[in-house]
C-alpha positions in Angstrom: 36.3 138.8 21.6 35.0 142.0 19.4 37.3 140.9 16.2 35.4 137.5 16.6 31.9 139.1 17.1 32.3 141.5 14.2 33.8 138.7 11.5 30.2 136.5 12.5 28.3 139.8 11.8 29.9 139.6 8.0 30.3 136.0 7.6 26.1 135.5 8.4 25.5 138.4 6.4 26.8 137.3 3.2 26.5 133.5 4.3 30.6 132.7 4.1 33.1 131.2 6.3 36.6 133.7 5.8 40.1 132.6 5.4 41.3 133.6 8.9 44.7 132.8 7.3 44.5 135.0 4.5 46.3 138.4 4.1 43.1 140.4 4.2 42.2 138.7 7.2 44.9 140.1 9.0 44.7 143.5 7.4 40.9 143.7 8.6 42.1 142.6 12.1 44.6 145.1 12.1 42.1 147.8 10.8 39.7 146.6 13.4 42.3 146.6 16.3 43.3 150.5 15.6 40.0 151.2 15.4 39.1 149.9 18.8 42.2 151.8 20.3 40.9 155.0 18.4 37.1 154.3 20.0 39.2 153.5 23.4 40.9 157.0 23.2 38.0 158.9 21.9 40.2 160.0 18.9 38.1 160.2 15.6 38.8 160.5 12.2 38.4 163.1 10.2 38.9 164.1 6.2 37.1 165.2 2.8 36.0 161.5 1.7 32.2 162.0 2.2 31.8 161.8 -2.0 33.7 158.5 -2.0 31.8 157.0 1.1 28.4 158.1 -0.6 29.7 156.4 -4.0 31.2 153.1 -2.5 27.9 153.1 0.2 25.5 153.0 -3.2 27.6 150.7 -5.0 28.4 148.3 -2.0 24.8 148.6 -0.6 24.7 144.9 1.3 28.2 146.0 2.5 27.3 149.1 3.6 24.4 147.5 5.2 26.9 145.3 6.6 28.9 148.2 8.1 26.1 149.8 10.0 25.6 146.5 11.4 29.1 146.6 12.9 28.5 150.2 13.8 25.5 149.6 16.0 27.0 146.8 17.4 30.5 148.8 18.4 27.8 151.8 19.8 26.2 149.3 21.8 29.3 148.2 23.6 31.1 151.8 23.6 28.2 154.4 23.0 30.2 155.7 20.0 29.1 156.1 16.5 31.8 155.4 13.7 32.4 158.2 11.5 31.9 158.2 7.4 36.1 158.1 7.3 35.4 154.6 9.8 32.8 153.1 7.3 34.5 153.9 4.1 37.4 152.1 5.5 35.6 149.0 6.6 33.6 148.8 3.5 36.5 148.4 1.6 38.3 145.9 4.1 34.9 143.7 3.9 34.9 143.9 0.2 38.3 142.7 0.2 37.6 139.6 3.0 34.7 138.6 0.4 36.4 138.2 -2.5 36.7 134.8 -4.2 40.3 133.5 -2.7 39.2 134.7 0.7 36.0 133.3 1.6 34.0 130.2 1.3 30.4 129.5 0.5 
């Protein structure tokens, strides 16, 4: 399963087991479960956020490391390239699965 395949891309690159029960958890899946009807439909998303991706992409650099990970591994199954709206989006979610009451070292 991609949800599956894409939470062991984030759990081995911050070495954590996440709280599949937690509410970020399921806020991530649904993210990541819109996304892959967006990718499935060819629909892509598009706004003015390029500023805030740049800001959280330098301040979150392992995350946004993280998130290109993800984004070559979705272009490898689908041949499509997440846009910067995409990766703002799921460096936030990720930020969220890795805090303290979520994950576990």
């Amino acid at each position: 399963m991609i949800i599956s395949e894409i939470t062991k891309l984030i759990e081995n690159k911050f070495d954590i087991s996440i709280n599949k029960d937690g509410a970020n958890y399921s806020r991530f899946v649904s993210h990541i479960q819109y996304l892959l009807k967006r990718i499935g439909s060819k629909e892509k998303i598009k706004s003015e956020n390029k500023e805030l991706y740049m800001t959280m992409k330098n301040s979150h650099p392992d995350t946004s490391d993280c998130v290109d990970s993800i984004s070559e591994y979705l272009f490898e199954l689908f041949k499509w390239r997440l846009s910067i709206e995409e990766k703002l989006y799921l460096i936030l979610h990720i930020n969220r699965l890795c805090s303290r009451e979520d994950c576990y070292q």
